[in-house]
Residue, then its C-alpha position, 0 to 999 in steps of 0.5 A: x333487503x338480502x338475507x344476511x348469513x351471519x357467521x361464528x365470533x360475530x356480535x348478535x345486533x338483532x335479538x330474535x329467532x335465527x336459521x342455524x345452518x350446519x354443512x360442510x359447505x354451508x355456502x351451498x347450503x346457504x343456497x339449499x342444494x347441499x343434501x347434507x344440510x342440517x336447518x334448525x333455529x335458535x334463539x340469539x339476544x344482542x350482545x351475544x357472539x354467534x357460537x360455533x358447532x360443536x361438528x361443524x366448527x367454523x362451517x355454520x350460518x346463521x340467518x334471522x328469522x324473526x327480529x323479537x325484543x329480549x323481555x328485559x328490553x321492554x320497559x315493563x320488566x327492565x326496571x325494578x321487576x325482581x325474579x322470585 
């Protein structure tokens, strides 16, 4: 299976940790030859919408990293755990 890059406004599907590439042209970035190219990860949960960048605007790609369960996904926190 290819990567997929995702982009700003769409849907999280995945919950876990994701490749945030920033470039004026991500699409070469997304390549890794664009020296410009800014890659740190951040953490999404399904129904969130990938954000745009505050520098970047629209020119931003997300790429998962490692699939993770939100907490209150597992069953032992969903129901009845209340926080203190």
């Amino acid at each position: 299976m290819g990567l997929i890059l995702h982009h700003p406004g769409e849907l999280v599907k995945v919950s876990g940790l994701y490749k945030v590439i920033h470039c004026a042209e991500y699409e070469t970035a997304f390549e890794g030859t664009c020296g410009r190219a800014c890659e740190a990860s951040q953490r999404f949960v399904v129904g969130e919408r990938f954000p745009t960048c505050i520098d970047c605007d629209e020119l931003v790609g997300y790429l998962l990293i490692q699939s993770a369960p939100h907490i209150l996904d597992d069953p032992d926190f969903a129901s009845g755990f209340v926080w203190p």
